[in-house]
N, C-alpha and C positions, 0 to 999 in steps of 0.2 A: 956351484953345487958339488957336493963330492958324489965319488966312484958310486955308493951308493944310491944316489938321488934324493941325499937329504941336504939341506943346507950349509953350506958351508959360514966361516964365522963370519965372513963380508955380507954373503946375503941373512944371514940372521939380523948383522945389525941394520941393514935395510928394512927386513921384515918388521923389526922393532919400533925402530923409527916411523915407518909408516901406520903401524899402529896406534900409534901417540898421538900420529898430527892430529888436527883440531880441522882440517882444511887438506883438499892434495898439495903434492909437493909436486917440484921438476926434479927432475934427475941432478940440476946443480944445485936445489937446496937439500939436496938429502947431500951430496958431495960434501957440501961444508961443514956438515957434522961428524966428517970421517975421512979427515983431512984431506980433504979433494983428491979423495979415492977414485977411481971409473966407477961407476955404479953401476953402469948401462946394463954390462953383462948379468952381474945381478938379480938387476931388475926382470931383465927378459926369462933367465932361469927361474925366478920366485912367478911369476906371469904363467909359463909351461908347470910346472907344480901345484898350481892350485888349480889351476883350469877346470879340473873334475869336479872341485869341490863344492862347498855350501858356499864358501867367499874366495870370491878371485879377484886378484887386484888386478888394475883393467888403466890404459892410457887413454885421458881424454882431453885434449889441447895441451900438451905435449907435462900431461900430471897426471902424477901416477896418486891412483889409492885404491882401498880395498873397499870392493863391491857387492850383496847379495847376487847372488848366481840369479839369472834373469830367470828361468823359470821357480824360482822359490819366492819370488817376490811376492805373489799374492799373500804368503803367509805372515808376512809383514805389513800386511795393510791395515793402519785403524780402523775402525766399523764407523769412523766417523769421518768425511772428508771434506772438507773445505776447500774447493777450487774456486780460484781466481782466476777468470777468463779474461783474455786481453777483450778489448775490442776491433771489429774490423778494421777501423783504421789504424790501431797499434799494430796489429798483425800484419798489416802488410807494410808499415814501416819497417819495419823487424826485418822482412824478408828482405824488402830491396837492399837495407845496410847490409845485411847477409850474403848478400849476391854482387852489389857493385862496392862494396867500401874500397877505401873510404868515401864517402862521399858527402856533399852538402846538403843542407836544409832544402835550398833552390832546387837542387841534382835532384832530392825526394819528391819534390813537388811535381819537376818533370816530368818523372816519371811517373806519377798518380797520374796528373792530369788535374791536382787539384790541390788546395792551399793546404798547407799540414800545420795543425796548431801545436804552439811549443810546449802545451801538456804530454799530449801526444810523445816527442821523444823525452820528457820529463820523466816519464813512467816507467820507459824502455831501461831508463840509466837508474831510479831505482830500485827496479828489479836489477841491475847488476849484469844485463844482456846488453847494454849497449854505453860508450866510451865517448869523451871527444878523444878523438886522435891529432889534433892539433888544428893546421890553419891551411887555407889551397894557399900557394903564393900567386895570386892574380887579385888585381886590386880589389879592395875592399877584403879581402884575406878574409874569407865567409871561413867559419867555420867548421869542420870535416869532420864527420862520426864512423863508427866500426866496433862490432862486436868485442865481444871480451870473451877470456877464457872460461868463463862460469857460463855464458852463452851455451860455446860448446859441449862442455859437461852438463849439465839441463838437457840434450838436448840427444845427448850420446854420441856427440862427431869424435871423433878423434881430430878431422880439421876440416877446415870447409873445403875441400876437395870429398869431404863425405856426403854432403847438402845434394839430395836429389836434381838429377838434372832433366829437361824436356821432356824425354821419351818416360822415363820416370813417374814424372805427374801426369801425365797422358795415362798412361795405363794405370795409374793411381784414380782417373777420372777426375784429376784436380786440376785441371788445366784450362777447361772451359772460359771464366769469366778471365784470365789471363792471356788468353789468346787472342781474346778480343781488342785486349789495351794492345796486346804484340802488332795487331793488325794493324792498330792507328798510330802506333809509333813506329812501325817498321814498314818501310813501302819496300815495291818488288825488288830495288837496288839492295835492298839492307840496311838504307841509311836513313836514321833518325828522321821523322817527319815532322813538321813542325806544329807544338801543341801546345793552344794556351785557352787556359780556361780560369775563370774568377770564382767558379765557383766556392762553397766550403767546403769543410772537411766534413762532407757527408758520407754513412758507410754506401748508398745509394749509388753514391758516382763514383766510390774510389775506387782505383783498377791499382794491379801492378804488375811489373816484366821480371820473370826468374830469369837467368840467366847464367848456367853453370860455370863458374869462376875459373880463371886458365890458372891462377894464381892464390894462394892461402896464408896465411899467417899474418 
């Protein structure tokens, strides 16, 4: 930015660019359109500059783009809305990928306490919230899931070190039927208890364990 707090020509052509995309960017594809300039700086002064405004570009899993200012958004809202609601049990697959990824189909099951059908993460991936992340190496090489960046952005983390933690959904009052799975997976020691159930993937029986991540990206 220059002396006077307007843009200088690096962040212009950031500005630009980010205006254009189609999609956020990270800070290395905007680089490669400006011959793998630092952007960073940039970016964090264009960031501080709009902050006040109608649109401020904003970082969400580590991509930038330009956002309505959260209080103007009602003014943007069609008179007409269509939501798509997960179901319980999508929901709270969602969550546990969120909280312990990556982890396995089985790993999910554990921790429900109950079978998970492979619609279920079918739905999660395409909505575009949820990834394979590749393979466990323990045999049979089950295969590993984990959030995506549009996750994030959907959902407004910046990373999953933003995902609400215990005390959080407690005082949120969202904790309730979760505490309950806590109690029957966790004994006094802390460690895992042992739970097996055949049941289905009814919203009835499914429980799950938050558990705020030491770890993100």
């Amino acid at each position: 930015m220059s002396e006077g707090g307007e843009p200088d020509d690096l962040a212009r052509a950031v500005e630009a660019i980010l205006f254009a995309a189609e999609e956020p960017m990270s800070a290395d594809s905007i680089a490669t359109h400006l011959n793998g300039a630092d952007v960073r700086p940039a970016l964090r002064a264009l960031q501080a500059h709009y902050a006040p405004r109608g649109v401020q570009l904003v970082e969400l899993g580590r991509r930038w783009q330009f956002r309505t200012a959260a209080d103007l958004a009602h003014l943007l809202r069609p008179e007409r809305e269509q939501v798509r609601r997960l179901s319980r049990a999508a929901t709270e697959v969602l969550a546990i990928v969120a909280y312990h990824e990556p982890v396995s189909r089985a790993e999910i099951e554990n921790i429900r306490g109950v079978q998970t059908a492979k619609g279920t993460l079918d739905v999660l991936m395409e909505a575009g919230w949820v990834r394979i992340a590749g393979r466990r190496e323990v045999p049979g090489r089950p295969v590993i899931y984990a959030t995506t960046p549009d996750f994030l952005t959907h959902f407004g983390l910046s990373s999953r070190r933003d995902l609400p933690g215990i005390d959080e959904l407690k005082a949120a009052g969202l904790l309730d039927p979760v505490e309950d799975a806590y109690d029957a997976l966790m004994g006094e020691s802390g460690e895992k208890a042992d739970m097996s159930d055949n049941s289905s993937d009814s919203d009835d029986e499914a429980r799950s364990v938050l558990e705020k991540p030491e770890e993100s990206e």
